[in-house]
N, C-alpha and C positions, 0 to 999 in steps of 0.2 A: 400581720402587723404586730411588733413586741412593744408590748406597753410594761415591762418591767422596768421596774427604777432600783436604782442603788441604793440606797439608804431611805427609811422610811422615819418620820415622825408620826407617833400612832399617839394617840387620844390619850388620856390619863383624867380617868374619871374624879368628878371633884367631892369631896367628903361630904357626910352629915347631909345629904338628899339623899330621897327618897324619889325612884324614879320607874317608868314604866318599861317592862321588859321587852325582848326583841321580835314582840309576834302581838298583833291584834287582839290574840284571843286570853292571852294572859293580861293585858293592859292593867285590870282591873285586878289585879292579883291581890293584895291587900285588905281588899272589900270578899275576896272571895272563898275565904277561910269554912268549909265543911258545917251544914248548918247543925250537924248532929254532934259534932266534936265542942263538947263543954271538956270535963273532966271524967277519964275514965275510969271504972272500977278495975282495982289493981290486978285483976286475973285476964283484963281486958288490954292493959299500958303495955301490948308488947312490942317488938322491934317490928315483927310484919303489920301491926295496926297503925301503929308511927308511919311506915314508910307509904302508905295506904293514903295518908289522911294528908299527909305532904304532896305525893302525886294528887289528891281533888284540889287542892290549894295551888297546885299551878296551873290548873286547866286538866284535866286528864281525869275522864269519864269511863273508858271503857281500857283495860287493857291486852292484848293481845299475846296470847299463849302456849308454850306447848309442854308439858307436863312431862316432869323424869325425877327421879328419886331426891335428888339434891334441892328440887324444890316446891316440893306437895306442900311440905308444913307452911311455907311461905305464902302460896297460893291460898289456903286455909282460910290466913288473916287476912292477906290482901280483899276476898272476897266477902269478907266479914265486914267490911267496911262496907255502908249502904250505897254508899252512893259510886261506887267504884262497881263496874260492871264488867265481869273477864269473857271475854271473844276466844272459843279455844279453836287453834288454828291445824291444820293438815300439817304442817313441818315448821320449821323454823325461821327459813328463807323467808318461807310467805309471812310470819309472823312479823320478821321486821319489814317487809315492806309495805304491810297494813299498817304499823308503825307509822313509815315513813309518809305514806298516802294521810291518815290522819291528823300527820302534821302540820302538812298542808294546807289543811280544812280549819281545824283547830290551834295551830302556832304550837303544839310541844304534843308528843306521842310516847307510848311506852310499850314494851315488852317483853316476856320474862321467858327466860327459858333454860335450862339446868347446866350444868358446870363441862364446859371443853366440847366433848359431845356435841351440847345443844347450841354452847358459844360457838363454836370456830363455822355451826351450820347457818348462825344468824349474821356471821361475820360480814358476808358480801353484800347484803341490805345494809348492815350498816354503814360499810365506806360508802356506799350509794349518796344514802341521808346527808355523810360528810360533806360530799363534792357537792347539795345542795344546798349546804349552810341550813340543814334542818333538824330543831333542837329533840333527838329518838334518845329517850332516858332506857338503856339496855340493861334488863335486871337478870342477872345469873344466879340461880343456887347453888351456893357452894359448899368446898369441902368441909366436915365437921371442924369446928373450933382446936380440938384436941389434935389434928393431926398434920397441921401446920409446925412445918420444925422438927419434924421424924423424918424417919427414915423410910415410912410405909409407902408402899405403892396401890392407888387406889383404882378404881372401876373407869370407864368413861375417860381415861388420860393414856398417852400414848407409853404406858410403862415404867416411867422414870418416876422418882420420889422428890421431883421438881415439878411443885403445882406452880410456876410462873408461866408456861408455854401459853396459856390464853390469853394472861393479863398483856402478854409481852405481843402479841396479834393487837389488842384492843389499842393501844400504847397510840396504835400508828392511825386510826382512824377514828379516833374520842378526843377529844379535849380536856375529857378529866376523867381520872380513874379512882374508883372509893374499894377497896376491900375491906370489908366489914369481919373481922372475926374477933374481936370482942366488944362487950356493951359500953365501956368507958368512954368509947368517943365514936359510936355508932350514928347518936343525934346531928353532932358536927360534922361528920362527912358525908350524909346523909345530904342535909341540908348544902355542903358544900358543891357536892355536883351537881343534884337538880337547879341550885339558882345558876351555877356556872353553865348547864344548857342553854339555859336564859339567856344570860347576858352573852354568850360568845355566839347563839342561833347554831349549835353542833350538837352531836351527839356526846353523849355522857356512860360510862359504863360503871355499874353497883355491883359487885359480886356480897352476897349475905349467905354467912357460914349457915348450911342446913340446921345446925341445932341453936341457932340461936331466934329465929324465927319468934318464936313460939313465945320467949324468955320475957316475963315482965319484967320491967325497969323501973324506976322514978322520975329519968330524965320525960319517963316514954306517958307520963300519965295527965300532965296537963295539956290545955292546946296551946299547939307549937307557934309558938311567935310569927308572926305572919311574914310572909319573906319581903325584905325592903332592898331593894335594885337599885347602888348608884348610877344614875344616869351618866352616860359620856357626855362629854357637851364640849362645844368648838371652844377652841381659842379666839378671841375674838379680833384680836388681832393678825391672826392666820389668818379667820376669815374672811375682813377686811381686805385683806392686801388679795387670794384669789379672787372676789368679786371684783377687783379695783382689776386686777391683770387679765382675769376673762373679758370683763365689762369692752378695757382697751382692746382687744385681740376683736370681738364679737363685731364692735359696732365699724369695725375697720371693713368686716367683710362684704361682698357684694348680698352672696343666697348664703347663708347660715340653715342647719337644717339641728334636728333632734332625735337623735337614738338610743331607747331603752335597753339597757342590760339584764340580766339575770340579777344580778343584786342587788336590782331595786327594792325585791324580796325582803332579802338580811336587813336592808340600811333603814327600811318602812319608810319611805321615799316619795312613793308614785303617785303622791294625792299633790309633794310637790314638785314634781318632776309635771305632772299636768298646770300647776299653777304657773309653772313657767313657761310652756305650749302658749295656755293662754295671751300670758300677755307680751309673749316675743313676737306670736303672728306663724314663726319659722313651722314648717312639716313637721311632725312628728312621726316615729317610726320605730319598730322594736327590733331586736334581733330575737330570733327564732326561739329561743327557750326564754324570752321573757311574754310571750306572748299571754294575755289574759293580765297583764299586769295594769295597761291604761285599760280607759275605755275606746272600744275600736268605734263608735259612734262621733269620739272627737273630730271637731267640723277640719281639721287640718293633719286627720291621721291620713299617713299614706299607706301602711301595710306592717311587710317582712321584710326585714331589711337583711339579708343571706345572698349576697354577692349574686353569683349567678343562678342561682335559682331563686330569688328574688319574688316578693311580688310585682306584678308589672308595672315598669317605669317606676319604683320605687329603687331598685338600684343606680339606675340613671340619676335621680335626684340628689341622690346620697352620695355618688362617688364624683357630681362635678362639682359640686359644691366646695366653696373654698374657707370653709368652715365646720366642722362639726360637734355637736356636743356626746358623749357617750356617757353613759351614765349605769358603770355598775357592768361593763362589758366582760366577757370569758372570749379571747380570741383563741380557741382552739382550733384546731385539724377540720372539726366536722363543722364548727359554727364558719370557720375562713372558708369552707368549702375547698378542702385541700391547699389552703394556706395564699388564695389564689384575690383577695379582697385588693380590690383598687383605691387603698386608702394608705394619705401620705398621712406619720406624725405630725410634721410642721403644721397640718390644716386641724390636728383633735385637740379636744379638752376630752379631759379622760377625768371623770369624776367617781372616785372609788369612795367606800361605802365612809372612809375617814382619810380623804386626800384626794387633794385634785392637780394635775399634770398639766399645765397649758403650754399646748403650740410644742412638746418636745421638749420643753424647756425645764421653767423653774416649777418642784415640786412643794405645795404648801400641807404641811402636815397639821392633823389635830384639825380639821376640819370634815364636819359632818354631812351627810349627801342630802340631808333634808334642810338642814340649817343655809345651805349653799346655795342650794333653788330658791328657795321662798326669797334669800337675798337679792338674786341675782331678778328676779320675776320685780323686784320695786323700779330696778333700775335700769333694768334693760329699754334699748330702743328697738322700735317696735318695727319690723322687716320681713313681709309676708312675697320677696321677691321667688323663695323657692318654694313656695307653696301655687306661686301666682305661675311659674313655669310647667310646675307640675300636671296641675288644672289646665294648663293649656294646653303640655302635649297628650293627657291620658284617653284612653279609649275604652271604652266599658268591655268586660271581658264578655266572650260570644259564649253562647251554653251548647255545652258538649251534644252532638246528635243525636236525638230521641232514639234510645233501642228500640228497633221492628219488634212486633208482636213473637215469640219464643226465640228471640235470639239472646245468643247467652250476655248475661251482664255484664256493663263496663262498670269499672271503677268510677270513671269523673262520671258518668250516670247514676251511681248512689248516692255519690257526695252532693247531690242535688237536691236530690229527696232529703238527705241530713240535713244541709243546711236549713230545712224549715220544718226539721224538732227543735229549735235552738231557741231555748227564752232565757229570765232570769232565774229559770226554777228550775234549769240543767247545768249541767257537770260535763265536761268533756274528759278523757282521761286517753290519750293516746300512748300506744305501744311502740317501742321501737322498731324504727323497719318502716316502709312504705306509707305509714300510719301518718307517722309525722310529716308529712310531706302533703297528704290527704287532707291531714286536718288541720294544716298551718292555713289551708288556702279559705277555713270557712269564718266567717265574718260573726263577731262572735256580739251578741247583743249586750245590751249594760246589763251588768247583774249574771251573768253566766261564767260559771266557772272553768278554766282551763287547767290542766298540767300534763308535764312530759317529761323524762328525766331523759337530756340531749347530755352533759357533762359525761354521764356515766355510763349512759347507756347499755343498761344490763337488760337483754332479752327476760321476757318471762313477769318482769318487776310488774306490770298494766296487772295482772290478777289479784295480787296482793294491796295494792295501792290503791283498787278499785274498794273494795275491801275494807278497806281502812278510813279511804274517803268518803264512800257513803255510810258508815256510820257516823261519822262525826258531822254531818251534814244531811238526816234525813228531810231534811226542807226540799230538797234537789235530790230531780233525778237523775242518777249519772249514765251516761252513755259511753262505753267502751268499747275502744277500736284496737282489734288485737288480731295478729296475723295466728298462721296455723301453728310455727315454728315457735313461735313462742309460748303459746297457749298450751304446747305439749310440755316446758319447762314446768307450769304450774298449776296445771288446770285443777288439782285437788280444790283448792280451797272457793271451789264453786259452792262446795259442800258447804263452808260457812256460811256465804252467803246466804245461801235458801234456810240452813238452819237460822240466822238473825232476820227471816222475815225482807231483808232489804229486796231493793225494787229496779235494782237496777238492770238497764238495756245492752246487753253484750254484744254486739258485731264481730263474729268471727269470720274472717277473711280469709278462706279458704284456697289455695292459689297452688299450692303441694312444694312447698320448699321454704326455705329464707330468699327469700326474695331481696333485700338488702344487700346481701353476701353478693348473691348471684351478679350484683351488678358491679360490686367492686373488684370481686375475682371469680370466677364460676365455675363449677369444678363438680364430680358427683357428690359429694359430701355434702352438699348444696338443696339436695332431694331428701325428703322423710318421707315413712312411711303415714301416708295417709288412714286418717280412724273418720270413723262415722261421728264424730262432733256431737252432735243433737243427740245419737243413743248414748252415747258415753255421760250428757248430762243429764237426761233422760232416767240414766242407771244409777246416778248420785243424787238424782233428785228422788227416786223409789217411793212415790206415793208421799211423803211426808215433807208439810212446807207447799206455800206456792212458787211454782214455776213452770215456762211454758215452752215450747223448743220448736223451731220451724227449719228449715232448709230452702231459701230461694235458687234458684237459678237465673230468673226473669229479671226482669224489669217489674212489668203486675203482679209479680209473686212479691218482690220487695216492697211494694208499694199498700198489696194488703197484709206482710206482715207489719210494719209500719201503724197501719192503724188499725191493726187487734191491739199490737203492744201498747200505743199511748192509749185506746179507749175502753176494750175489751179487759186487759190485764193491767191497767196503772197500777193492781198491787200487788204486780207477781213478777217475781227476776224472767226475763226476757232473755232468751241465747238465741239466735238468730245466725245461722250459717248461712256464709254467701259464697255461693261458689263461683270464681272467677279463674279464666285464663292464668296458669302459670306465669306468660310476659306481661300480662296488664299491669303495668305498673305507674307510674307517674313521671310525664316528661320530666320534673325538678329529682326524683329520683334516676334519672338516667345521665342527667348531668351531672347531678352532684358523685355519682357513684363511681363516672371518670376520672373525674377530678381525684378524689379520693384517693384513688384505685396509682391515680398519677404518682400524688405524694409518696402512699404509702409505699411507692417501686423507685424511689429515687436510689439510684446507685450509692457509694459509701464516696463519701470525699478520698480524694488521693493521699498517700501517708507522706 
């Protein structure tokens, strides 16, 4: 389904307000100015304490690191700041996608890591972050001040006496770019990309010259103006006129139904994307990477709404239906299930995060995705027809057969036992690959945290994110579901983990391949060599730190590591290898993987 349009009208914030940023966790930004930052003694006002006390003032508690020449001095101040707390990470990768995991939790993340080198290794977390509209402030140490505009060729650069090859990478996956290498207008661009995270929900990239770090200022000695965020806000005559042409379109229909997108996220939405569940009556329903966004307890949620691997009778509802609302949709490859969705234009409203699309037709610009429900929830008539169909033909799903006493573990026989760790004081974090498929299918209780990155899907990112997530959210225990293939991309930064104390429960899914791969194209390449998992963390845990390491095979072996982990160890990181079957995979995994496998083999059009 193309839901591209031709010309867009995009929002144009209004002047002289003062408004709340694009993440929950910064809301309060203005009130939340460093309670230690009065005015600093002048050997204290320097550029790394400035940028220190800016990141607490957007939300940003811990930062996540990895240390190289270009940015010790940096690191210095940053940590000299109280209340800023640095995570040092195993590489880079994982740094930003601790980053990005934190984001998550928190609405804005940070990480620093030293000039080219350390940049082009954080690179690929950060388009990651990108493709989730998640605001990752990327901080580089750079070249000295002085050697900007020579001719020198420096350390950590591919040779040439052109320091642009990083900036010119970050260009394409940031939304704002600051290089810092003199004090005259370090404050202002400083402040210029952190509030631009904000307000766009992207990543941001800072490069700060190595020697200036350190360097007291004047601009850098009092506290910084607290940051004031124009608000977007509808047109209200835009507005207007979409509610008036959805409203007509809507109450025309027979079953109208409701589908959550991923950007309900960005657009901070879903409190009214639910207001208007409410009082339309219609089913609600999410697409697969927005999942954790409603609450899955609403009395008229129907599931996952992912074409044919669907949850049950959830596609059926959705694709007869001669209406739809989407809300904040990514119709990609992997969300269309190889592009294969039974959905006409003429029957959607395509509500994007500042523009909504009706029936194919007219597009109304400068209109806001929260401003637009809460309208359209006054005046909607109320038509609980495809919710009443739903409920009539559904059939309660049957549970997978009790594994016999030592026979080897199924897959949908653990996800059993999972589903009832599940509270409001858990975190789900699934991995790409089989994961998502696993853990789309479990019912997630109010107050329980989900995420996935499906857009980008970079193997390996579940470590890092795990990571990132559970510190910004030690209230909740996260539980990670990560295959073997990926786990070998990044399994280093176990090591932070146990070094921060965190608690979190790791499921490694043991099965000896990519598994994913295998099913879109299968091939040797497909097989890794398998490690002993549990000694390998075992080896990185080395006495120091709690944590705990099991290896099931069973059914009863999964069942009492299970309850060592929540009762035994609640304060100890939990790794848990489960060794399953190479093909145990998930039937929604073996369709979707055809599918896929279809698209991705279509011949070239004729010339």
């Amino acid at each position: 389904m193309d839901t591209k349009i031709g010309s867009i009208d995009t929002c144009k914030p209004t002047t002289g307000d003062v408004g709340s940023p694009p993440s929950n966790a910064v809301a309060t930004i203005q009130d939340s100015a460093p309670t230690t930052a009065t005015s600093l003694d002048s050997s204290e006002a320097t550029l790394g304490r400035h940028l220190a006390r800016r990141l607490v003032q957007a939300g940003v508690t811990d930062i996540f690191s990895v240390p190289g020449d270009f940015n010790l001095t940096l690191l210095d101040h940053l940590i000299a700041e109280p209340e800023l707390n640095n995570i040092g990470c195993c590489n880079e990768l994982n740094a930003g996608y601790a980053a990005d995991g934190y984001a998550r939790s928190r609405g804005v993340g940070a990480c620093v890591v030293t000039f080219t080198v350390g940049g082009l290794s954080v690179l690929n977390a950060i388009a990651g972050a990108y493709s989730e509209n998640l605001p990752v402030i990327c901080i580089v140490g750079g070249p000295n001040s002085n050697d900007f505009g020579t001719n020198r060729i420096l350390h950590h650069t591919i040779g040439l006496p052109d320091f642009s090859q990083e900036l010119r990478c970050f260009q394409t996956v940031t939304c704002y770019q600051a290089v810092v290498n003199n004090l005259e207008d370090a404050h202002e661009q400083i402040d210029k990309a952190i509030s631009t995270a904000l307000k766009e929900s992207k990543p941001v990239y800072i490069s700060i010259s190595c020697n200036l770090a350190a360097t007291p200022h004047p601009t850098f000695a009092r506290d910084p103006v607290p940051f004031a965020l124009t608000p977007r806000m509808s047109n209200k005559m835009g507005l207007e006129a979409a509610v008036e042409a959805t409203l007509e379109f809507l109450n025309k229909a027979v079953k109208p139904v409701m589908v959550g997108g991923p950007k309900l996220r960005v657009a901070k939405a879903s409190d009214a994307f639910v207001e208007l569940a409410d009082a339309s009556g219609y089913p609600l329903a999410v697409m697969p990477s927005a999942k954790g966004f409603v609450p899955e307890n609403h009395p008229h949620f129907i599931g996952t709404y992912w074409g044919a691997v669907s949850t049950p009778f959830c596609s059926e509802i959705v694709e007869s239906a001669d209406a739809y609302i989407f809300a904040g949709p990514i119709f990609n490859d992997y969300s269309s299930v190889g592009y294969s969705l039974l959905l006409k234009k003429e029957k959607a409203i395509i509500v994007h995060p500042d523009r909504v699309v009706v029936a194919n037709g007219p597009t109304f610009g400068c209109v806001l995705m929260s401003d637009f429900f809460r309208e359209l929830a006054k005046r909607v008539k109320r038509n609980e027809t495809a919710y009443e169909n739903y409920h009539r033909i559904f059939v309660p799903e049957g549970k997978p057969l009790k594994c016999k006493p030592r026979e080897p573990l199924r897959v949908n026989a653990m996800f059993q036992h999972i589903q009832k760790m599940l509270s409001s004081e858990t975190a789900v974090i699934a991995e790409t690959g089989d994961s998502w498929f696993n853990c789309q299918k479990l019912k997630l209780p109010k107050g329980c945290g989900y995420e996935f990155q499906m857009q980008y899907g970079s193997i390996g990112w579940s470590v890092g994110a795990t990571l990132g997530y559970a510190q910004a959210s030690p209230e909740k225990r996260v539980l990670s579901f990560i295959g073997d293939g990926s786990f070998q991309v990044t399994a280093q930064d176990i090591s932070t983990m146990i070094r921060n104390g965190q608690k979190t429960i790791i499921f490694l899914i043991n099965n000896g391949g990519y598994t994913i791969e295998v099913e879109i194209h299968d091939g040797p390449y497909n097989v890794i060599k398998n490690w002993n998992y549990t000694g390998l963390v075992d080896a990185i845990h080395n006495g120091e730190g709690k944590c705990w390491t099991t290896k099931v095979r069973y059914e009863e072996e999964l069942v009492e590591a299970i309850k060592t982990a929540t009762l035994e160890k609640k304060d100890s990181l939990c790794f848990i290898e489960v060794i399953v079957h190479k093909d145990d995979t998930s039937k929604e995994l073996l369709e979707w993987g055809s599918r896929v496998a279809a698209a991705n083999g279509r011949p070239p059009n004729p010339q």
